[in-house]
C-alpha positions in Angstrom: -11.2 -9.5 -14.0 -8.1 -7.2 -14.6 -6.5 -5.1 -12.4 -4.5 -2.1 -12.7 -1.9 -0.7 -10.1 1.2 0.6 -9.3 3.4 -1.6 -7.6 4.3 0.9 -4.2 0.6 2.8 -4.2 -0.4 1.6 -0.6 -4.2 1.9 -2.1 -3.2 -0.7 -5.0 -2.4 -3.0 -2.2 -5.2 -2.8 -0.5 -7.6 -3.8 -3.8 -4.4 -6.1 -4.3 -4.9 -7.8 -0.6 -9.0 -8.8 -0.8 -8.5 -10.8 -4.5 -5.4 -12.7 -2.0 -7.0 -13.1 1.1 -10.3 -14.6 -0.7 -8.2 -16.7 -3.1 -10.0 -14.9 -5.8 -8.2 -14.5 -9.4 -7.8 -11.4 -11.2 -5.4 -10.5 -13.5 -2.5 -7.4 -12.4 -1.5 -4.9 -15.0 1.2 -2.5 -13.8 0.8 1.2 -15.3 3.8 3.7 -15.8 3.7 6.3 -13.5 3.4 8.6 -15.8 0.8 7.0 -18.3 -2.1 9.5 -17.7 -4.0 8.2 -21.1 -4.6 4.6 -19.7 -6.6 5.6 -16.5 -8.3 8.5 -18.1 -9.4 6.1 -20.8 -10.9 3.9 -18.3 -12.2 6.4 -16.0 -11.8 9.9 -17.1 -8.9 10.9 -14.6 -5.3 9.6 -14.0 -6.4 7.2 -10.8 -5.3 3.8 -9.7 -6.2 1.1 -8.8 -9.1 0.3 -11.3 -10.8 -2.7 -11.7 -12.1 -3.8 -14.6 -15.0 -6.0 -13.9 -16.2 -8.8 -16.0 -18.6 -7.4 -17.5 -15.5 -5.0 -18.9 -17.1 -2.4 -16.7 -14.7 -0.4 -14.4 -14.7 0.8 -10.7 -11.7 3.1 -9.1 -11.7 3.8 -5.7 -9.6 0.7 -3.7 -12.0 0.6 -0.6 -15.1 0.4 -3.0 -13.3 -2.4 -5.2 -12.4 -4.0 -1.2 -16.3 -4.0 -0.5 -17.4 -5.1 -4.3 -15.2 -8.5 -4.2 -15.9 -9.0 -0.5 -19.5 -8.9 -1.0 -19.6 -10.5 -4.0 -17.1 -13.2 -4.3 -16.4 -16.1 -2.2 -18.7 -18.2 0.1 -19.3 -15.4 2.1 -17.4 -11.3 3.5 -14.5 -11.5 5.4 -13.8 -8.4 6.5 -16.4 -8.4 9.4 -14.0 -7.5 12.4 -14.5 -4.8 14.7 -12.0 -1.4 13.7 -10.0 0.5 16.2 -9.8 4.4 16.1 -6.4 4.1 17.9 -5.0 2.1 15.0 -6.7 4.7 12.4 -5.3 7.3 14.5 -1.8 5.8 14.2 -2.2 5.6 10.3 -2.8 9.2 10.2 0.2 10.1 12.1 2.6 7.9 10.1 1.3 8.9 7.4 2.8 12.7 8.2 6.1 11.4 7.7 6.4 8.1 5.7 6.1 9.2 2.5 9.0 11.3 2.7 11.1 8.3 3.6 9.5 6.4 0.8 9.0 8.4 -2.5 12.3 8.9 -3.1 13.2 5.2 -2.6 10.6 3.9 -5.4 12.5 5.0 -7.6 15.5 3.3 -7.0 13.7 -0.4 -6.8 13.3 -1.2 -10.1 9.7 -1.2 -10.0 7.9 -2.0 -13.3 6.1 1.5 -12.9 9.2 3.2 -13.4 11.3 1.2 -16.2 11.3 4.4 -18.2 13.0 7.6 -17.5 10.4 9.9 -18.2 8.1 7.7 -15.8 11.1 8.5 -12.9 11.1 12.1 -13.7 7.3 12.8 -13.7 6.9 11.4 -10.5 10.3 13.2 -9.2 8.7 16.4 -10.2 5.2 15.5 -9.3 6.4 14.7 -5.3 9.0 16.9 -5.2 6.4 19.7 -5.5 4.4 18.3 -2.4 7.7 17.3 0.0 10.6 19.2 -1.5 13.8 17.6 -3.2 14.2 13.6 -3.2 17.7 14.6 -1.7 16.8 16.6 1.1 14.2 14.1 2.3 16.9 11.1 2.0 18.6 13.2 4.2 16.0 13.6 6.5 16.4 9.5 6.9 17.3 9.4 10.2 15.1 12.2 11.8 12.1 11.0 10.0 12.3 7.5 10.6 13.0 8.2 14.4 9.5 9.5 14.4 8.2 6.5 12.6 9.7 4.0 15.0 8.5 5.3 17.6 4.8 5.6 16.4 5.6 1.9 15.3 6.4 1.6 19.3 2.8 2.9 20.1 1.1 0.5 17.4 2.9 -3.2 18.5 0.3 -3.0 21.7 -2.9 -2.5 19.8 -1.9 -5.7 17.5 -3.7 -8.9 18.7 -2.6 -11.4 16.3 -0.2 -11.4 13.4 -3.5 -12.9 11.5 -5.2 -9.9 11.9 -4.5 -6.7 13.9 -7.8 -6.7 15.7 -8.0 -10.8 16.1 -10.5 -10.8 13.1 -10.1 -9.7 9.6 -11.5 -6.1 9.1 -11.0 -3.2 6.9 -8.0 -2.2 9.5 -6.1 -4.6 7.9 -7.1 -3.1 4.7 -5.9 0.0 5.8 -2.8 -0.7 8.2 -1.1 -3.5 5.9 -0.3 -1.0 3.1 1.1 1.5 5.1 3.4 -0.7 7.1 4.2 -2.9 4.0 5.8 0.5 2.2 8.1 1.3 5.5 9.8 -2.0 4.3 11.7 -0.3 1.8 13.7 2.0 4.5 16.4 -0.4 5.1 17.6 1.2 8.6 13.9 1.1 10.1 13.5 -1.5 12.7 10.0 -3.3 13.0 8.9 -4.4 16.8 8.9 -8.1 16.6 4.7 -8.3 16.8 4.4 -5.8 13.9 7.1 -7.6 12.0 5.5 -11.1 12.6 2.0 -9.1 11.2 4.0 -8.4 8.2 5.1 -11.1 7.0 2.1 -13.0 8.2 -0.2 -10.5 6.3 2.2 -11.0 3.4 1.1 -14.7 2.8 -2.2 -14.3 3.1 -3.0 -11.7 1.1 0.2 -12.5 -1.4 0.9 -9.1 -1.3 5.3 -8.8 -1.4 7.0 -7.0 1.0 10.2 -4.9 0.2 12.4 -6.2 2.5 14.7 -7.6 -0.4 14.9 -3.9 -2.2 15.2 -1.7 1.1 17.7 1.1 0.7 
């Protein structure tokens, strides 16, 4: 099986996460952000992540590629723990401000999805549409990551184990993992020590990297 990503996209990580968690191969292709012939060739639309079954067959969508290798690789699903609506509810609100912090640090990681200029500048324009200038939300840093840390306060409660946030893997890790994985690249932002521990816990399992080493 091959499967295509972007290294940042939170919903790459979580296809990425159930191939790592279920010690299940598959081969990663990185796209350029702005190759929009690749995906539209495999699917019709510019979309990732796709899988490409092996049957050459292929399936967007990361929570129905999550379900396909759960169900159908492995001795048996994983993802059979109970879900939270506080932690969902938490994902929602971070999500209001974290990809202002993040976007315009992608581009400065030397990610494979933006080795070319014209990759950089596509997604520059394409975000920048959505959120405003990469430079006015860097200087947002502070205010905006104010509001993530103490959303980050709320969430350290609700997290039972650093295994899995709701004691038994579940499609909340599918969900949460991504989301907290990308805050890594805001160098200033300070994890509470259960949601850290998650991290890097999560990390290993899933053998999804963190960003700690590229945080700006």
């Amino acid at each position: 099986m091959k499967l295509y990503i972007y290294e940042h996209c939170p919903f790459c990580a979580r296809a990425r996460m159930i191939f790592g968690l279920k010690h299940i191969p598959v081969e990663q292709h990185i796209l350029l952000s702005d190759d929009s012939k690749s995906p539209t060739n495999m699917i019709g639309e510019k979309m990732v992540p796709i899988l490409q079954k092996d049957d050459g067959s292929y399936m967007p969508e990361s929570l129905d590629i999550v379900d396909y290798i759960d169900s159908n690789y492995g001795d048996k699903p994983i993802l059979t723990g109970d879900r939270s609506a506080k932690i969902a509810k938490l994902i929602t609100q971070i999500n209001q401000y974290d990809y202002r912090l993040e976007c315009p640090r992608y581009i400065k990681m030397n990610l494979a999805e933006f080795a070319t200029q014209s990759a950089i500048d596509d997604f520059t324009t394409s975000k920048a549409q959505k959120m405003g200038s990469f430079a006015d939300c860097l200087a947002q840093t502070e205010t905006l990551a104010s509001f993530v840390a103490n959303l980050l306060n709320e969430l350290e409660p609700l997290i039972i184990s650093p295994d899995a946030c709701n004691g038994r893997l579940s499609l909340d890790d599918i969900c949460l993992f991504p989301v907290l994985r990308n805050l890594t690249c805001v160098k200033n932002l300070m994890f509470p020590v259960k949601i850290k521990s998650y991290l890097q816990s999560m990390s290993e399992q899933s053998k999804v990297n963190l960003f700690f080493d590229k945080a700006i």
